[in-house]
Biotite code that builds the C-alpha atoms (Angstrom):
import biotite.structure as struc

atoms = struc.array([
    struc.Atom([0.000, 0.000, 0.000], chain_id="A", res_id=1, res_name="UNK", atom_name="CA", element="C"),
    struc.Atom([2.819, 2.261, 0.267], chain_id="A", res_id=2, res_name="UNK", atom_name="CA", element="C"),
    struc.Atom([3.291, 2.284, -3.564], chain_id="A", res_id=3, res_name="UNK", atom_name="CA", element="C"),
    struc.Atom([-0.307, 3.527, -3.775], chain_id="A", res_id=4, res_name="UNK", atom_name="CA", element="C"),
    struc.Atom([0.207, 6.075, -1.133], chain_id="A", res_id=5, res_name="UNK", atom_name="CA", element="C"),
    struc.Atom([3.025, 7.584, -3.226], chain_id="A", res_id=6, res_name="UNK", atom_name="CA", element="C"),
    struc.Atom([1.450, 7.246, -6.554], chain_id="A", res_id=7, res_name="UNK", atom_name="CA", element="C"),
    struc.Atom([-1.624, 9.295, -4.770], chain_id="A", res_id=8, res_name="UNK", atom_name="CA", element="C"),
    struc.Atom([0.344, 11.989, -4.090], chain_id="A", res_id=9, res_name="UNK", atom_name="CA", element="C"),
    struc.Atom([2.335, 12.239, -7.003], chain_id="A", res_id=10, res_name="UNK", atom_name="CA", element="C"),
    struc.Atom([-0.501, 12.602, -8.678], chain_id="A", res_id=11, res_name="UNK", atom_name="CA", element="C"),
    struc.Atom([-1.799, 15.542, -6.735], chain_id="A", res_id=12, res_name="UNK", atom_name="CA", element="C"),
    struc.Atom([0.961, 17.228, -7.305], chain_id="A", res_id=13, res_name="UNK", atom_name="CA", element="C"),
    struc.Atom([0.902, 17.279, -10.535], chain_id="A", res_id=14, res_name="UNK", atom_name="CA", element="C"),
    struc.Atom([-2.153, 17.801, -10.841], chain_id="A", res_id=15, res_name="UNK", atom_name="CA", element="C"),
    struc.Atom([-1.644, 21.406, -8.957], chain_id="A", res_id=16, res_name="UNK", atom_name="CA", element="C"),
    struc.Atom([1.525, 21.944, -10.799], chain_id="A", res_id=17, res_name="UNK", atom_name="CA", element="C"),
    struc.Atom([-0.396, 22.095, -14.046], chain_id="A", res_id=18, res_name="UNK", atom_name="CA", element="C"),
    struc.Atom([-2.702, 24.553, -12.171], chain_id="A", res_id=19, res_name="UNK", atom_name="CA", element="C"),
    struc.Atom([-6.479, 22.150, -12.800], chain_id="A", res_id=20, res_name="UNK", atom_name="CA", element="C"),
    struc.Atom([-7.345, 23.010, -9.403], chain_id="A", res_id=21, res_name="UNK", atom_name="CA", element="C"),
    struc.Atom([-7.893, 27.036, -7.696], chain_id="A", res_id=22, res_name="UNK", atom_name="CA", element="C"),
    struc.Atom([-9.644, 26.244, -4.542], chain_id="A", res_id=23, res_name="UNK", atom_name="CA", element="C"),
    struc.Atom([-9.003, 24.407, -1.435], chain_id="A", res_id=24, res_name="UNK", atom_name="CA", element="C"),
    struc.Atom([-12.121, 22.413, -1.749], chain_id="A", res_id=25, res_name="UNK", atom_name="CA", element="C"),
    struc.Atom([-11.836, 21.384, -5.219], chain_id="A", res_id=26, res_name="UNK", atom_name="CA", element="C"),
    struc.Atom([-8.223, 19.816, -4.474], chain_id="A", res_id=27, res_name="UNK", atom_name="CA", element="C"),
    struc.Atom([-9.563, 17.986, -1.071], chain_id="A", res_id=28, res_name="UNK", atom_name="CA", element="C"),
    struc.Atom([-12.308, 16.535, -3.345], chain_id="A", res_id=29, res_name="UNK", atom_name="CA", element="C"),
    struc.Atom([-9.434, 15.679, -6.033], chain_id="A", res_id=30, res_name="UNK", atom_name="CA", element="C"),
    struc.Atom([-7.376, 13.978, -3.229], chain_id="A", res_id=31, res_name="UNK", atom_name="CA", element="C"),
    struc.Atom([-10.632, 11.776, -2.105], chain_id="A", res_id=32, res_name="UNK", atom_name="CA", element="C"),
    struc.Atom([-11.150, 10.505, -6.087], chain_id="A", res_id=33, res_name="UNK", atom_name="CA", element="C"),
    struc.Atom([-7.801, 10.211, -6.280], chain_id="A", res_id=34, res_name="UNK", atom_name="CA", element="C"),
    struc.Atom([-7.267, 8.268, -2.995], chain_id="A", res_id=35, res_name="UNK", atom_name="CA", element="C"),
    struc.Atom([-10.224, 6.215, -3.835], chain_id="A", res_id=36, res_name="UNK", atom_name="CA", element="C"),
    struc.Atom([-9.256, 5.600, -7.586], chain_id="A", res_id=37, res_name="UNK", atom_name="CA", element="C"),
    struc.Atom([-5.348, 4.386, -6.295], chain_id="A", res_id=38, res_name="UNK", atom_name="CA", element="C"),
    struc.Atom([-7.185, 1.958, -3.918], chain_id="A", res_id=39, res_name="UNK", atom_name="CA", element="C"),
    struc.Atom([-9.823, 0.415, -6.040], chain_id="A", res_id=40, res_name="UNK", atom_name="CA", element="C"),
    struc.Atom([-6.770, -0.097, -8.629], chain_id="A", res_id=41, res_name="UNK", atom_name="CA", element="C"),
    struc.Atom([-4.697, -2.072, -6.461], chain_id="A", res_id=42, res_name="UNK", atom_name="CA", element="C"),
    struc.Atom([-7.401, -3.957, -5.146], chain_id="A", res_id=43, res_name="UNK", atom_name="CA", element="C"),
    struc.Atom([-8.563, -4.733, -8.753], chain_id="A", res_id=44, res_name="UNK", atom_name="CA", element="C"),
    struc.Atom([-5.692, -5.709, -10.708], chain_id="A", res_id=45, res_name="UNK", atom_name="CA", element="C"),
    struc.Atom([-4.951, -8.182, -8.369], chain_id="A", res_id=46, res_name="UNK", atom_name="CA", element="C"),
    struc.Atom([-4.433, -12.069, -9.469], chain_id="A", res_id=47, res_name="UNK", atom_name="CA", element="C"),
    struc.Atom([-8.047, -13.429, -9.470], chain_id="A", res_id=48, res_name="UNK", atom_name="CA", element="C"),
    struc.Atom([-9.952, -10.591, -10.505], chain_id="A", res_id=49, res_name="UNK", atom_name="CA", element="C"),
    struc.Atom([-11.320, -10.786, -13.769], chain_id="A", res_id=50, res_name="UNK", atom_name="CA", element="C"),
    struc.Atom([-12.133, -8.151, -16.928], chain_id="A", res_id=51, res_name="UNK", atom_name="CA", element="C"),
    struc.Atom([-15.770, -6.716, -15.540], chain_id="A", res_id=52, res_name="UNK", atom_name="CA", element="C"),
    struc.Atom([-13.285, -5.465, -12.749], chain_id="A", res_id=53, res_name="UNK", atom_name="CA", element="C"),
    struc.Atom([-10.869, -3.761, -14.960], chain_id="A", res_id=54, res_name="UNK", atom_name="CA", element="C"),
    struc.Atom([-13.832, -2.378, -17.165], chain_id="A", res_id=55, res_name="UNK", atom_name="CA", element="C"),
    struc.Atom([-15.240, -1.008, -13.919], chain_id="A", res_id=56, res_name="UNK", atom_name="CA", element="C"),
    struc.Atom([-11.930, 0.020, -12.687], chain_id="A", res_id=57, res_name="UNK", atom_name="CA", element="C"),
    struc.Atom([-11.788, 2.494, -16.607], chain_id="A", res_id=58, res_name="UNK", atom_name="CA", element="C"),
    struc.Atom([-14.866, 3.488, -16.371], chain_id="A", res_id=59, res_name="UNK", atom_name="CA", element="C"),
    struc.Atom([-14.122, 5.486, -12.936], chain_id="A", res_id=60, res_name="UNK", atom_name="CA", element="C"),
    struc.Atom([-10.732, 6.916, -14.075], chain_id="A", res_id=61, res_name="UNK", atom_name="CA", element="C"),
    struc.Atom([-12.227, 8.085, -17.235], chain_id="A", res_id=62, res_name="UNK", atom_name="CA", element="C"),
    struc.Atom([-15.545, 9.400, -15.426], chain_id="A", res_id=63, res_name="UNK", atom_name="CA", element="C"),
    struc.Atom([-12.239, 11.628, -12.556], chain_id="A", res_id=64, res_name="UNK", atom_name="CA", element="C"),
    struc.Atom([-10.805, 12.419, -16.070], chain_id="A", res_id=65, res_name="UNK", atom_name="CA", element="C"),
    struc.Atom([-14.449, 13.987, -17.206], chain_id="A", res_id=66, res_name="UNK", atom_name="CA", element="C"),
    struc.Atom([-14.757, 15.740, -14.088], chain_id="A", res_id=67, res_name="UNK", atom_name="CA", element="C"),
    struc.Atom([-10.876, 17.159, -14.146], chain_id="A", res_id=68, res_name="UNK", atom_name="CA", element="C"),
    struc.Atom([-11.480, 18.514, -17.864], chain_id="A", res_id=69, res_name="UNK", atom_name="CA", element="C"),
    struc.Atom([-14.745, 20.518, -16.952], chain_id="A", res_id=70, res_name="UNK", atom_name="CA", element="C"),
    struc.Atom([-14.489, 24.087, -17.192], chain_id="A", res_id=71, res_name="UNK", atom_name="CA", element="C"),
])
C-alpha cells in the first residue's frame, strides 16, 4: 500500500503543478477521487480478478478524467 500512497500523491501534485485546481475544496475533493481511484486499482488488478473489474476500474478513471477537464 505504500506504492499507492506515493502514486496518490504524485498525482496531486501534478495535478496542482499544471494549475487544474484554484480552490481548497476542489483539491480535497481531487485527493478523495484520487485516494479512492489508487485503492480500487490495487485492489482490482490483483491475481483473481477478472475483466468486468478492470472495465469497472476504466470506467471510474475516465468518469475523474471527465470531471478534471470541466471548465
Amino acid at each position: 500500500m505504500l506504492a499507492a500512497g506515493a502514486c496518490k500523491e504524485a498525482a496531486l501534485k501534478q495535478v496542482q503543478a499544471e494549475g487544474l485546481i484554484s480552490d481548497q475544496l476542489t483539491a480535497q475533493t481531487l485527493h478523495l477521487m484520487i485516494s479512492a481511484l489508487v485503492t480500487q486499482a490495487v485492489f482490482q488488478l490483483q491475481p483473481g480478478h477478472g475483466t468486468a473489474e478492470r472495465k469497472s476500474l476504466r470506467a471510474s478513471v475516465l468518469t475523474a478524467v471527465g470531471l478534471l477537464s470541466r471548465p
